[in-house]
C-alpha positions in Angstrom: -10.5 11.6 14.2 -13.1 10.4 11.7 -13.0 8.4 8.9 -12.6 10.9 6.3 -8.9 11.9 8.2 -8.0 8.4 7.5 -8.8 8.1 3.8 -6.6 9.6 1.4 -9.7 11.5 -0.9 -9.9 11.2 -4.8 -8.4 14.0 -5.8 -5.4 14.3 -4.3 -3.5 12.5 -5.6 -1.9 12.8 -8.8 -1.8 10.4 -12.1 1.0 8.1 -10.8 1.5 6.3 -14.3 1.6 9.4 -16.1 4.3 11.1 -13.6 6.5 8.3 -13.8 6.3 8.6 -17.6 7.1 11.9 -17.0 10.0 11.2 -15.0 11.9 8.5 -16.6 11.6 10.7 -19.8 13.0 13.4 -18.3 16.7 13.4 -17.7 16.5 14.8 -14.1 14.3 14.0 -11.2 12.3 16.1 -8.4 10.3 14.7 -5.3 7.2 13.2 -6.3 4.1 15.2 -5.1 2.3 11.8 -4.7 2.2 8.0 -4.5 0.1 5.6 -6.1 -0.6 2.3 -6.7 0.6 -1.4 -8.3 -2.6 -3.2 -9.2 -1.9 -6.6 -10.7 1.4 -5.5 -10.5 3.0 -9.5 -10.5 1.6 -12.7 -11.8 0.5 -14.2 -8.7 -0.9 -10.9 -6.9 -3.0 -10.7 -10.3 -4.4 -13.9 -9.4 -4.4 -13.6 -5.5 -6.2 -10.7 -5.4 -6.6 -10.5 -1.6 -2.7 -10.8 -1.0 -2.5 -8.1 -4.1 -1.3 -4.9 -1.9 -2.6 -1.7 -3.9 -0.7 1.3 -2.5 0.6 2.2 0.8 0.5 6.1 2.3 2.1 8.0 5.0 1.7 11.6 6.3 1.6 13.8 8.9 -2.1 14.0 9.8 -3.0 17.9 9.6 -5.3 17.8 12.5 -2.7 16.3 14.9 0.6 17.1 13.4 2.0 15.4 16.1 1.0 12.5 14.8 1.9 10.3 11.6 -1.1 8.0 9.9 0.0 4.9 7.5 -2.4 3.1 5.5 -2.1 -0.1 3.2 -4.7 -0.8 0.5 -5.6 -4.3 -1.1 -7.7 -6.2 -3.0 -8.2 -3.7 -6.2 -10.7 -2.9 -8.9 -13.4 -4.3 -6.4 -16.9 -3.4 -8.3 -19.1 -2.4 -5.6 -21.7 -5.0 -6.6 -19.8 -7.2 -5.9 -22.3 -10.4 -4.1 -22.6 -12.5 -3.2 -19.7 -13.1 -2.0 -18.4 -9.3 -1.0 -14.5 -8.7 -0.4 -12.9 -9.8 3.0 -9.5 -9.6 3.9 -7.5 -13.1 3.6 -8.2 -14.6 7.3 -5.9 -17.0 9.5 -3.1 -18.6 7.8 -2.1 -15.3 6.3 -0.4 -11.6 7.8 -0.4 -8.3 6.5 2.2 -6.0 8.0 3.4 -2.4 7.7 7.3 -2.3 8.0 9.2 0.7 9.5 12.8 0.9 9.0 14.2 3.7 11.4 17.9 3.8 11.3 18.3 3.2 7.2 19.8 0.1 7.1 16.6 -1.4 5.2 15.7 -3.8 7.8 12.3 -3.3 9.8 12.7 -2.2 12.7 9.2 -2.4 14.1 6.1 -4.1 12.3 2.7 -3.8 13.1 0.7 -7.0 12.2 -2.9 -7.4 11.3 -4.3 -11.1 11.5 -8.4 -11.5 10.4 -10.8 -14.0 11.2 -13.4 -15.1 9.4 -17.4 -15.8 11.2 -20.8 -17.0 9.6 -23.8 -17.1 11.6 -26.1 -19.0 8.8 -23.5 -21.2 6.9 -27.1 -22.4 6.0 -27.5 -18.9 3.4 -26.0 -17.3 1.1 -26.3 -14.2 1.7 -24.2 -11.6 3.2 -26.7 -9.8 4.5 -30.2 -10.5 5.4 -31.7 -7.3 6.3 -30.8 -3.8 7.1 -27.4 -3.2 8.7 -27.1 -0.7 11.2 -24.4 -1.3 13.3 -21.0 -3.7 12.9 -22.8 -5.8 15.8 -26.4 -6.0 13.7 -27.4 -10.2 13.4 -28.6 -9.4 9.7 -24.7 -9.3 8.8 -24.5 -13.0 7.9 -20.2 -13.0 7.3 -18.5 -10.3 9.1 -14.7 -10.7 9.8 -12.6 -9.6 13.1 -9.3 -8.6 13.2 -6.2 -8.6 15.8 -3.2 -5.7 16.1 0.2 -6.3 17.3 3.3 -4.3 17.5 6.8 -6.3 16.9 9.4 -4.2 18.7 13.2 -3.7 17.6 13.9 -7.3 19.7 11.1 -8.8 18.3 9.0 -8.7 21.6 5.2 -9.3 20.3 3.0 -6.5 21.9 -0.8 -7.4 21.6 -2.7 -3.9 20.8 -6.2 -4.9 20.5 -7.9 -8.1 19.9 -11.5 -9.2 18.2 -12.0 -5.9 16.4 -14.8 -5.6 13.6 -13.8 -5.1 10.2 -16.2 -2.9 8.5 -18.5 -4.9 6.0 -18.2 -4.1 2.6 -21.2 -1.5 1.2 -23.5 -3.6 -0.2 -26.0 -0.8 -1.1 -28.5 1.6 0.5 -30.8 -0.9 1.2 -29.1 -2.9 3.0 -26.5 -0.3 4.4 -28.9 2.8 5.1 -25.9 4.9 7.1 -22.1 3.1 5.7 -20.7 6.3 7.3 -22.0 5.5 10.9 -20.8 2.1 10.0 -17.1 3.5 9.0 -16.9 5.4 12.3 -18.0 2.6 14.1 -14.9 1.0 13.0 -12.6 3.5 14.4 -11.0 2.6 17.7 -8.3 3.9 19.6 -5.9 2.1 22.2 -2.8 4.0 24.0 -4.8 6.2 25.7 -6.3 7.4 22.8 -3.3 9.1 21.0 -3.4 6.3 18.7 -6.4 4.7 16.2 -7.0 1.7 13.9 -9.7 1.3 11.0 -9.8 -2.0 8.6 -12.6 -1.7 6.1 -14.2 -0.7 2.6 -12.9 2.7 0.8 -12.8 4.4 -2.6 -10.0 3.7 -4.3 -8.4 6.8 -3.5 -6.4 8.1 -6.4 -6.7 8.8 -10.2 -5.0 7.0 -12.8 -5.8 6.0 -16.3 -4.1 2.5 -16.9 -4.9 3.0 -20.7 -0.9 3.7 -20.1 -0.2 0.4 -20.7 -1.5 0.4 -24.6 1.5 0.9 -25.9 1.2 4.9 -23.8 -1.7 5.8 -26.1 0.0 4.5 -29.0 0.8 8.4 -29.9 -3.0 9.0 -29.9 -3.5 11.2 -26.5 -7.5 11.7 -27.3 -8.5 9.9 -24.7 -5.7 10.9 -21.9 -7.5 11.8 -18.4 -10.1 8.5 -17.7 -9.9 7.6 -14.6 -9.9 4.2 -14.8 -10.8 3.5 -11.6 -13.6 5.9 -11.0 -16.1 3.8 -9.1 -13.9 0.9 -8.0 -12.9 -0.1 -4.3 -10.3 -1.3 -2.2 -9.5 -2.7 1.4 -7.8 -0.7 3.6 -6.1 -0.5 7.0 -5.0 2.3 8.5 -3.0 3.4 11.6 -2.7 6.7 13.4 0.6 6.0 15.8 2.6 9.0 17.6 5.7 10.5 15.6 7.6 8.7 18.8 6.3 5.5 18.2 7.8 5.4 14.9 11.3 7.4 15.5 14.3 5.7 16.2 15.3 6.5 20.4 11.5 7.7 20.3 13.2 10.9 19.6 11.7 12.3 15.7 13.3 15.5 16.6 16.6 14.1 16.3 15.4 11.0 14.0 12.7 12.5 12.0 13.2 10.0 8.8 11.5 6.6 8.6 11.0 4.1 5.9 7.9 2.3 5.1 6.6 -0.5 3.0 3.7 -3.1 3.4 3.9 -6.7 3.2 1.9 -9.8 3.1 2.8 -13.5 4.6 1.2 -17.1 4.0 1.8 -20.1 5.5 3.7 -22.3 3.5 1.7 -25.1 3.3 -2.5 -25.0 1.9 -4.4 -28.3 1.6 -7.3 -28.3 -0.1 -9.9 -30.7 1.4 -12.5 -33.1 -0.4 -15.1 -31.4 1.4 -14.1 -27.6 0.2 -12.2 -26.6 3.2 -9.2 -25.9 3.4 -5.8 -26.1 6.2 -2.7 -24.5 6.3 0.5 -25.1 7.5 4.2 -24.5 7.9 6.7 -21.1 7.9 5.1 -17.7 7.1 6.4 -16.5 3.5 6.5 -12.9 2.3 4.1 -13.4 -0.7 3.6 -9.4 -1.5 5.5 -6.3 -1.2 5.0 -2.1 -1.8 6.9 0.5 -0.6 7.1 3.6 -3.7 4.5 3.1 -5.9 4.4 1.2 -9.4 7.8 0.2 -8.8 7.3 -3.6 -9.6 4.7 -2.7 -12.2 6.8 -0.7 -14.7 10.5 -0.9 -13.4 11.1 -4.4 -12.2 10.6 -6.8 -15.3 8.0 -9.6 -15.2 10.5 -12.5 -15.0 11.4 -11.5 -11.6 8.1 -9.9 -10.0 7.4 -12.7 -8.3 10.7 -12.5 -6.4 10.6 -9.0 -6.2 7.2 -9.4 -4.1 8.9 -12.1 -1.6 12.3 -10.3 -1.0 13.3 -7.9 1.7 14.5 -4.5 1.1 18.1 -5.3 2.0 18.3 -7.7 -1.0 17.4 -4.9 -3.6 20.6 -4.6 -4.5 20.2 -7.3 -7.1 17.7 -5.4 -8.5 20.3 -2.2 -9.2 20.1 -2.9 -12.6 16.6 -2.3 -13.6 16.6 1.3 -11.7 19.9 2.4 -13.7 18.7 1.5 -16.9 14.7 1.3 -17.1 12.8 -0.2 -19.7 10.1 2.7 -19.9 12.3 5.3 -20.9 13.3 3.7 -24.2 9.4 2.7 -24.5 8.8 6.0 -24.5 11.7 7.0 -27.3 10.9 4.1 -29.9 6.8 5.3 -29.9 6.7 9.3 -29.1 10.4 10.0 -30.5 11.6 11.4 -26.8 15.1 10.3 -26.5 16.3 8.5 -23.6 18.3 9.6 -21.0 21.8 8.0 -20.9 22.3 5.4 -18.6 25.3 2.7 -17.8 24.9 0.6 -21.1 24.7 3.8 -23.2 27.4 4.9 -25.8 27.6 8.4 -24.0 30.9 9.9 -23.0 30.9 9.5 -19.9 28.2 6.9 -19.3 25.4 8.3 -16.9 24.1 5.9 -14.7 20.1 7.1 -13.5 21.2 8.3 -9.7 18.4 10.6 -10.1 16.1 7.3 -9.8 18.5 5.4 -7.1 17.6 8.5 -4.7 13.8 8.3 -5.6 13.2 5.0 -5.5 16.0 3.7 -3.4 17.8 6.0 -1.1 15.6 9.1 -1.0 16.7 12.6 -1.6 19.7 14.3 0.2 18.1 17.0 2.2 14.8 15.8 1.9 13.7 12.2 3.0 17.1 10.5 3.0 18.6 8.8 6.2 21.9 9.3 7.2 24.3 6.7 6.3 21.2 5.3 4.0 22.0 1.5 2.7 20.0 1.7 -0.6 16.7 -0.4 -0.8 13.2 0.1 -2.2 11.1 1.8 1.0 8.6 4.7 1.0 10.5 7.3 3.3 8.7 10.2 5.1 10.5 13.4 6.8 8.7 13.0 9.8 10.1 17.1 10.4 8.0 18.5 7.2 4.5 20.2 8.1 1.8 19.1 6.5 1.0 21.1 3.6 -1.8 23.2 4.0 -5.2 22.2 3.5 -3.8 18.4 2.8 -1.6 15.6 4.0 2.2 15.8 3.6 3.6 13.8 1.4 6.8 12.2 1.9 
């Protein structure tokens, strides 16, 4: 597999803000045909950018369909240049995670865990580079970080999947980066007899959206609807290739072919900063980020709990219900463009309608579709492990 299977292309994927305008406008629902992302979604992911998890995707990769690829994004609206001081993932004293719940009872079931490390060979520069870079190995790379996989089973049993692999460096330019695509592939490496791959590195920040949205939705003045705001900008990305079976509750996805997914990122509780610059930390891991469906905290969960939204587990979303039954963006949407809201609990309709059509997309999935048997409702990106990939792409779950 190359680099390119791994990375979800610009292009593909569809203007997230605008469909979930769309959606909450519209008084009934349908599958989403893509995800996207929650940039600066919460007050301290805005200023933490390297705990600030982008987007997560999962899909059945089209040239092993036996095989399901998941990949978390961080760090957004990186400008490319960026130096000094590129963009590395947060090192020791902090986890990023992917989460798979496989029986729908929103707990994780298995988690695979990436831990980075930090190296400098000339603390003495400040560079990043001080020549050409050719290979993730090449002594002109002044900082380079390395990175450690583990599996947590079911019972919690740690299984160490590959230790001290290179991160690729962010692209500095063509000077100093003559082939960044020999360097991406470098960065590829499989374990499990090769039926399964990692990569943790740079990429394009894979979708389109135009996050003039948030002025007031164009302020009735559409003129300028279709900039991509973040044309040209970068992101951090892991990504796992893992067999269906690996992910499938009894290792059977014939017979379990529905999983739910979301990302996460831990610190330690404690961080001193030193006299001298440095800093130590200490204490319990906390849960300090969170994505599953895309811009849920962003537009549906209100900003005086985003912050616990980002540290809570999917089992506690039900005190969250609220916000999903009656969203804010709908009646947004009514007061500036005239649209009228759908009905929800608090409304003076006869009956009152509750929004189920957004409890099955963003927190149960839909019958038939991508939703578990015996499903406990909670905020998870679910893939039908069962569905093809659709041709000439990635399925989407």
């Amino acid at each position: 597999m190359t680099s390119r299977n791994y990375l979800v292309r610009r292009g593909v994927i569809l203007g997230a803000a605008l469909l979930l305008v769309g959606m909450l406008a519209a008084s009934a629902l349908v599958p989403l045909p893509g995800n996207a992302s929650s940039h600066r979604e919460a007050p301290l992911t805005a200023a933490d950018p390297q705990i600030d998890n982008t987007d997560v995707y999962a899909f059945v990769n089209p040239n092993a369909p036996n095989r399901v690829v998941l990949i978390s994004n961080w760090i957004p609206n990186q400008e490319p240049a960026g130096g000094p001081n590129f963009y590395s993932f947060a090192p020791r004293g902090t986890r990023y995670e992917i989460k798979i719940d496989n029986d729908g009872d929103a707990v994780a079931d298995i988690k695979y865990r990436w831990v980075f490390t930090n190296h400098y060979r000339n603390p003495g520069s400040f560079l990043y580079n001080n020549g050409p870079v050719t290979s993730l190995t090449d002594p002109n790379l002044l900082f380079y970080q390395t990175y450690n996989l583990s599996r947590i089973g079911p019972n919690g049993n740690i299984t160490k999947i590959l230790r001290n692999r290179r991160v690729v460096p962010s692209r500095v330019g063509d000077a100093s980066m003559p082939d960044y695509e020999a360097l991406r592939d470098e960065g590829i490496y499989s374990f499990n007899d090769g039926t399964s791959k990692t990569f943790a590195g740079q990429a394009d920040d894979p979708f389109f959206l135009d996050l003039r949205v948030f002025d007031l939705i164009y302020g009735t003045d559409g003129s300028e609807i279709g900039d991509d705001t973040l044309a040209g900008f970068n992101v951090n990305t892991f990504a796992l290739q893992v067999p269906k079976r690996d992910l499938a509750l009894g290792r059977s996805p014939a017979d379990n072919p529905i999983v739910g997914i979301w990302s996460t990122a831990s610190r330690q509780r404690l961080t001193v900063q030193e006299d001298d610059g440095n800093q130590s930390t200490a204490g319990k891991f906390v849960q300090v980020s969170r994505l599953g469906n895309p811009l849920v905290n962003e537009v549906v969960i209100p900003v005086g709990d985003k912050d616990l939204w980002n540290s809570s587990k999917p089992s506690e979303d039900g005190q969250f219900l609220e916000y999903v039954l009656e969203p804010e963006l709908a009646e947004v949407i009514e007061a500036i463009y005239g649209v009228p809201a759908p009905d929800t609990c608090g409304s003076d309709a006869n009956p009152p309608r509750c929004r189920n059509d957004l409890v099955e997309v963003f927190l149960t999935g839909v019958d038939g579709v991508n939703q578990p048997p015996g499903v406990t409702p909670s905020e998870q990106l679910r893939l039908n492990m069962s569905i093809p990939p659709c041709e000439g792409g990635a399925a989407r779950p």
